[in-house]
N, C-alpha and C positions, 0 to 999 in steps of 0.2 A: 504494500500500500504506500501510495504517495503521500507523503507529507504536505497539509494545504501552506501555501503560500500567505505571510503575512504583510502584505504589500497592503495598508490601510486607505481605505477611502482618507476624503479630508474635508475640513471644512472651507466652501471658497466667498460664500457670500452668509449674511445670517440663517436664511433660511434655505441652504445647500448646500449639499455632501455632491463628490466627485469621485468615481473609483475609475481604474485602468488596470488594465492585462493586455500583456501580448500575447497574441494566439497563431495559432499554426495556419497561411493561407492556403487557397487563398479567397479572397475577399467574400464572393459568392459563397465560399463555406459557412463559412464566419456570418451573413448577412441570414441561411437556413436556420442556424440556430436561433436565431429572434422571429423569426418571420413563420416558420414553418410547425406546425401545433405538438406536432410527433418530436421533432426535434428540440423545441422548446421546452418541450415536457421533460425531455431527460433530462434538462439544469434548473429548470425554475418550475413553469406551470405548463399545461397541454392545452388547449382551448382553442373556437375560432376567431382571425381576426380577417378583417375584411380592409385590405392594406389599399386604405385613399384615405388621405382627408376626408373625415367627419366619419369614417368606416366606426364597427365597433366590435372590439374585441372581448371574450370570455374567459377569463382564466381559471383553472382549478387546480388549485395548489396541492400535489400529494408529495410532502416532505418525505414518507417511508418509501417512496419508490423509487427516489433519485437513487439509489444503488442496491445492488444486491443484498450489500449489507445491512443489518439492520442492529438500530438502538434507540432506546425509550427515548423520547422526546422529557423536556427538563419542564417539573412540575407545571410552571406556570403558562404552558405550550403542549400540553398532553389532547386539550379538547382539539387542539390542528388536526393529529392523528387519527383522532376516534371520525371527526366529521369533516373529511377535506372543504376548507372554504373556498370559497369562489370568488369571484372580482369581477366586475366590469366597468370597461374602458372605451376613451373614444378617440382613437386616432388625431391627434394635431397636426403629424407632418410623415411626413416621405418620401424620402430620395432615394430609394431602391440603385444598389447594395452599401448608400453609405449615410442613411440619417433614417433613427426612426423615431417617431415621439406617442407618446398618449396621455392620457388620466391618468391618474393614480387615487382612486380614493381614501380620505374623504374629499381633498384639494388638493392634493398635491399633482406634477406632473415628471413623469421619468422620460429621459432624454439619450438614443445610444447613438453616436459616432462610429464607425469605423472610418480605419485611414492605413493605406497602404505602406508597408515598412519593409521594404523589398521583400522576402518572401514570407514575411509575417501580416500578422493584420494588427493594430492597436485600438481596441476595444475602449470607447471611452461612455462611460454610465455616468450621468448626471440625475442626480433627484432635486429638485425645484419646489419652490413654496410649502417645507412641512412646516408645520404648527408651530414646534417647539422645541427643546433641546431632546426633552423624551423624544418626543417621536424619531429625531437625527438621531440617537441612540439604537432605537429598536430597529428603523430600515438600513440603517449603514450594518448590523452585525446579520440579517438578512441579507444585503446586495453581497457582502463580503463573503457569507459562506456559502448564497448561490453563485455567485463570480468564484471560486475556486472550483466548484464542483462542473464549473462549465469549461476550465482551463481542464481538469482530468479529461473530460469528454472528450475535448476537441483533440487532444495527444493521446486521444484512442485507449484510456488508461480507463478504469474500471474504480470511481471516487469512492470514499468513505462514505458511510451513512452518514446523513445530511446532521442528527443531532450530533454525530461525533465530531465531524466539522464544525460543527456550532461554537460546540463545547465554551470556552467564556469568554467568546468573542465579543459579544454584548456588552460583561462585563468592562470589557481590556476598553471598548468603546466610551463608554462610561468615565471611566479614568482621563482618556486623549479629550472630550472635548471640553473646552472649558466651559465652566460653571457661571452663570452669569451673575 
């Protein structure tokens, strides 16, 4: 098993975290991952999105499936497990293989980049307008240990269970941002 990568989102504006990975191209790979439901699903969520402006996208989050492996999801995240939730979204933008944006509920909106790096791609995740430090807390230790498990994917590697990746990511999160 790979060891996840501790390469931290950051904070770039009050209300905005920013993560990046480079991944394996090329671009059009990298671009099925976000785009494609089946392919999606193996890092983050499976759902359909209907890729135009104003389209709208469904997501269902099943944290135990992201790997073969499995482990108990951590007390205060056990109900994710029992009843995968769901999300929906409404496309903002797209520049098909290198901008995609939507909703984020409840207001917020998530933003991905790709960008060519000779024979890599550079994955860049922006999340825009949360609430408040909590909430930067709980999506960046989320985008962080779905951005790992999608860099295993993409290098054909076979990721940790998604809570083992978790593990106190959160917490480490918590600590880096500062406290207003």
């Amino acid at each position: 098993m790979t060891v996840p990568t501790k390469k931290y989102g950051r904070i770039i504006a009050p209300a905005e975290v920013r993560f990046e990975r480079l991944l394996p191209g090329p671009i059009e790979t990298v671009w099925e991952f976000l785009a494609d439901s089946e392919k999606r699903g193996e890092w983050l969520a499976s759902g359909p999105m209907d890729l135009k402006v104003g389209g709208k996208a469904r997501f269902t989050f099943r944290h135990a499936e992201l790997s073969p492996h499995k482990a108990p999801a951590p007390a205060k995240y056990q109900d994710i497990d029992a009843k995968p939730p769901t999300s929906e979204h409404v496309i903002t933008r797209v520049e098909a293989p290198y901008l995609l944006a939507f909703t984020w509920p409840p207001g917020s909106e998530v933003t991905f980049e790709l960008k060519e790096q000779g024979s890599k791609v550079l994955l860049t995740v922006t999340h825009r307008r949360l609430a408040d430090r909590g909430e930067m807390v709980m999506v960046s230790g989320g985008w962080h240990t779905h951005l790992d498990i999608l860099v295993e994917r993409s290098h054909g590697r076979t990721p940790p269970a998604f809570w083992t990746a978790f593990g106190d990511i959160e917490a480490e999160y918590e600590r880096l941002y500062p406290k207003p």
